[in-house]
N, C-alpha and C positions, 0 to 999 in steps of 0.2 A: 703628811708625814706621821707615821708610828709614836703616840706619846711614850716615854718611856720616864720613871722616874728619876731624879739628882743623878742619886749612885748609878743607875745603870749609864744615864747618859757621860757621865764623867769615865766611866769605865770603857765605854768605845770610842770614847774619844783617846785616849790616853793609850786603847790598843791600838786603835788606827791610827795616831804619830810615829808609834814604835815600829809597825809595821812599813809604814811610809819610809821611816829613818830606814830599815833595814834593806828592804829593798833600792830606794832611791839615793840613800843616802843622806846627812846632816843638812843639805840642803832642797829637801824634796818639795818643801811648800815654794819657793822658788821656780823651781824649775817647773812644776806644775803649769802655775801660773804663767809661765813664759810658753812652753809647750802650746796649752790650749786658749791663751789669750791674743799672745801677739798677733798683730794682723798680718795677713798676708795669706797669698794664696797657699791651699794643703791638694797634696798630692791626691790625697783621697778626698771623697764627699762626706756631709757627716752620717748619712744614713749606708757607707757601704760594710759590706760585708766583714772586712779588716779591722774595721773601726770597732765593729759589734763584737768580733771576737776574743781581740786583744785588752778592751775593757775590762772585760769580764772577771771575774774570780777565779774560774777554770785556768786561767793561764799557770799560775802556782803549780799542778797537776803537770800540763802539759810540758812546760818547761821543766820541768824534772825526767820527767819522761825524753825530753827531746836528747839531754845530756846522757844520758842510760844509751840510748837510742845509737846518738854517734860515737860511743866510745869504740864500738864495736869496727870503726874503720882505721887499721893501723897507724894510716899516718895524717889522717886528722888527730889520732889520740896523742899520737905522737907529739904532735904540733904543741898540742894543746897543753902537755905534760912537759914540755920543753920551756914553754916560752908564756902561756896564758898569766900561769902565779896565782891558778886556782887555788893551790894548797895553801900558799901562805897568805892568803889575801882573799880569801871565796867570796866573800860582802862585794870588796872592792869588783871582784870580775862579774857578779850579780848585779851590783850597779848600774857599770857601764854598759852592759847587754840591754837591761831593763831598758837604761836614757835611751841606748840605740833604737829600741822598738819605738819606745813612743815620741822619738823626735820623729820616726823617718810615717809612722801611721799618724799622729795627730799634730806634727809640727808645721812651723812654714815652709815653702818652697826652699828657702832661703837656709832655714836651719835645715834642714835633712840633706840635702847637698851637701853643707860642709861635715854630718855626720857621716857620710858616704865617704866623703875624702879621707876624711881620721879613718875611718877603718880600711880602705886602700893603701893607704900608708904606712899602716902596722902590719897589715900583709906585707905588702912588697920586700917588708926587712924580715921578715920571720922565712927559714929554710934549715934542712940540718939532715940526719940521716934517721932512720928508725931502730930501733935493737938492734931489728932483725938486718940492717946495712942497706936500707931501702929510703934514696933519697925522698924529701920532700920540699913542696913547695906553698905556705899558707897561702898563695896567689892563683893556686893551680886550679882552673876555672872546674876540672871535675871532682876537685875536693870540696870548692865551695858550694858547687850543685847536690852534693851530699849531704852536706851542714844545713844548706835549703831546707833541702826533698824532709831531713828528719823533721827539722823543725815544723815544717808546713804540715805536715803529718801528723806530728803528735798535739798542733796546736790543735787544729781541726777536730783530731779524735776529741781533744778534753772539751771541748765545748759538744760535741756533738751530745756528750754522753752527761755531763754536767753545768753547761750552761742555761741559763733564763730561758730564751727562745731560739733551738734546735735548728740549724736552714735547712733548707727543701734541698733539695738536688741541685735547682740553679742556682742557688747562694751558694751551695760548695764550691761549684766550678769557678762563681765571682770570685770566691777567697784565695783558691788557688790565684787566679790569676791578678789578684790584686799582691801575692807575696812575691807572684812573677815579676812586677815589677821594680820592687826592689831589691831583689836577688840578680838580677840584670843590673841591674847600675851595680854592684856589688863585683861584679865581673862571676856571674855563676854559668855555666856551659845552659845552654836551653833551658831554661827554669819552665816546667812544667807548668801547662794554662788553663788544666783542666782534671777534676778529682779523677778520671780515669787514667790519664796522665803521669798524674803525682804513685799514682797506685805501681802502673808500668816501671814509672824510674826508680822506686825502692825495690822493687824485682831483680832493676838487673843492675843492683850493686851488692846484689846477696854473695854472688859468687869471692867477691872482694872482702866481706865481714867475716870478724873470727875473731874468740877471744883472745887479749894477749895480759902479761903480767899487767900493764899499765893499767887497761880498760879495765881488770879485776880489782883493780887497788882504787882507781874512781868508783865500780861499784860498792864496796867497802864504805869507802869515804862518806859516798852521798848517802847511802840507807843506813849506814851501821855505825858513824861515826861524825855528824854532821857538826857543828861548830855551831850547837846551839845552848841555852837554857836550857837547864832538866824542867823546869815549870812546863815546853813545851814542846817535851818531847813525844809524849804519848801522842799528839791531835797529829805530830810532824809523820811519825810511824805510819798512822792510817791513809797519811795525805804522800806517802811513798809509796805504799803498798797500792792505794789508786793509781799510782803513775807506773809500777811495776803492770799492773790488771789494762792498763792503756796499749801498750807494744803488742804488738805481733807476738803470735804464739810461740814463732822461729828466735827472734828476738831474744825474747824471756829464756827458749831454750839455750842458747849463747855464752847468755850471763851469767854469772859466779853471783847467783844472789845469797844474801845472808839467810839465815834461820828465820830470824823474824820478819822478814820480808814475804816468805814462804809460808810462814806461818798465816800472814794477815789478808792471803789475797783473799780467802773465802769470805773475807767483812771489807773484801776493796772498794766495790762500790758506796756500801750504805758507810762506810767509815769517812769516805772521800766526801758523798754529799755533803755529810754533818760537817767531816773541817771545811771544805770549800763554803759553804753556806755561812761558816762562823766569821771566815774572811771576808766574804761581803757584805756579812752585817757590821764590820769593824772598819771595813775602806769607806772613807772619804765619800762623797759623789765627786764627780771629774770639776773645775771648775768650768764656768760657762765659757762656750766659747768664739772665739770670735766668730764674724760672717766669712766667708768666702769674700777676698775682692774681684775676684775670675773662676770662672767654671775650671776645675783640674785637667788637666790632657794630657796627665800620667807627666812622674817627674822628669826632669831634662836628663840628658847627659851629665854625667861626673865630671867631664871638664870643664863645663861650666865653673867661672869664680876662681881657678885652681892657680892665677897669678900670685 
């Protein structure tokens, strides 16, 4: 390991608790610990594709990007601006998302099943109508195939383009199809099993994307207005404007982006490295984790445990 002197090491440590807190929450060394300790079989192996992505640093990027990405579909934004409580609560709904990834990629058998259910559940009660008077449904297995297809998409872009180690052609297909698997227990229409695949289903939901007030007031929100410290807003600017330079060209075209958004994509990349690289040097390493008790063979059914 890297020596580094007192102050510096007291200084990334202190950034990587804050960072920890913010995204996991008050109790992140905890849940950490439980995540990649408890025994018990994980859905995934520890060398797959999913594993390697969502690790990473890149994810900061990509998830930004993925939210930009789906606001664009009326009545997932809908959903979302109805019923999530992004606005008055963004940490809390960054949390919970966050815990969702990494119980269901590095948790037990045991815990990602019942995170599956909790979020089944909060679907099933969320529905309502759009603006525009166009019911919805958070259950609706082609809204959740959308919410997927972004996500899988823009995680993928952000690591391809600012991860450690880049995968080849057959680790894309792996990843796709490793986020196929919990996108299906999730109740999502066909979750795409392969990077050509994933490519095909953002095609043919373009005809459905458009911007509306909602989707412009999230884009506001997340680049122009985020609920953070001024201390870190400048590194936040450059780590937007990489997740703006992430999306599709049509995408970008769509969106109501601010000025400075606009302004920053011609330093998106090398602005993105430098934050993204600043955040891995300030995360944690994952704790160790347990063995495998069974080889994986992809997670069970949701009703599994649901008495």
């Amino acid at each position: 390991m890297l020596w580094l002197p007192p102050p510096l090491t007291e200084l990334r440590i202190r950034a990587g608790e804050e960072l920890l807190r913010r995204v996991a929450g008050p109790s992140a060394q905890q849940k950490r610990a439980r995540i990649h300790g408890a025994p018990g079989p994980r859905w995934f192996g520890p060398h797959s594709p999913v594993r390697l992505v969502h690790a990473d640093a890149s994810m900061y990027a990509g998830g930004l990007a993925a939210l930009l990405l789906q606001s664009l579909h009326p009545e997932a934004m809908a959903a979302v601006w109805a019923h999530s409580g992004f606005r008055g609560d963004p940490w809390g709904r960054l949390q919970r998302t966050s815990t969702f990834l990494a119980v269901t990629t590095f948790g037990t058998d045991q815990d990602a099943v019942q995170a599956v259910l909790r979020v089944r559940g909060v679907h099933d009660r969320i529905s309502g109508v759009t603006s525009e008077g166009v019911p919805y449904r958070a259950s609706d297995p082609h809204l959740l195939a959308w919410v997927h297809a972004a996500e899988a998409e823009c995680f993928l872009r952000a690591y391809q383009r600012y991860g450690r180690r880049p995968l080849d052609p057959a680790g894309q297909d792996a990843y796709v199809r490793d986020m196929a698997l919990v996108a299906g227990r999730l109740g999502a229409e066909e979750p795409p099993e392969t990077r050509a695949e994933l490519s095909a289903r953002l095609a043919r939901y373009r005809s459905e994307l458009r911007s509306t007030p909602e989707s412009r007031e999230t884009t506001r929100y997340l680049l122009s207005r985020p609920p953070l410290p001024r201390a870190v807003r400048i590194p936040y600017a450059f780590l937007a404007a990489a997740a703006v330079d992430l999306l599709p060209r049509w995408a970008r075209a769509q969106l109501s982006l601010p000025l400075t958004a606009r302004l920053l994509l011609p330093a998106a990349v090398p602005g993105g490295r430098a934050v993204i690289a600043g955040i891995r040097w300030a995360t944690p390493p994952l704790p160790p984790s347990a063995p495998l008790s069974a080889p994986p063979s992809g997670p069970p059914s949701p009703s599994a445990g649901r008495d």
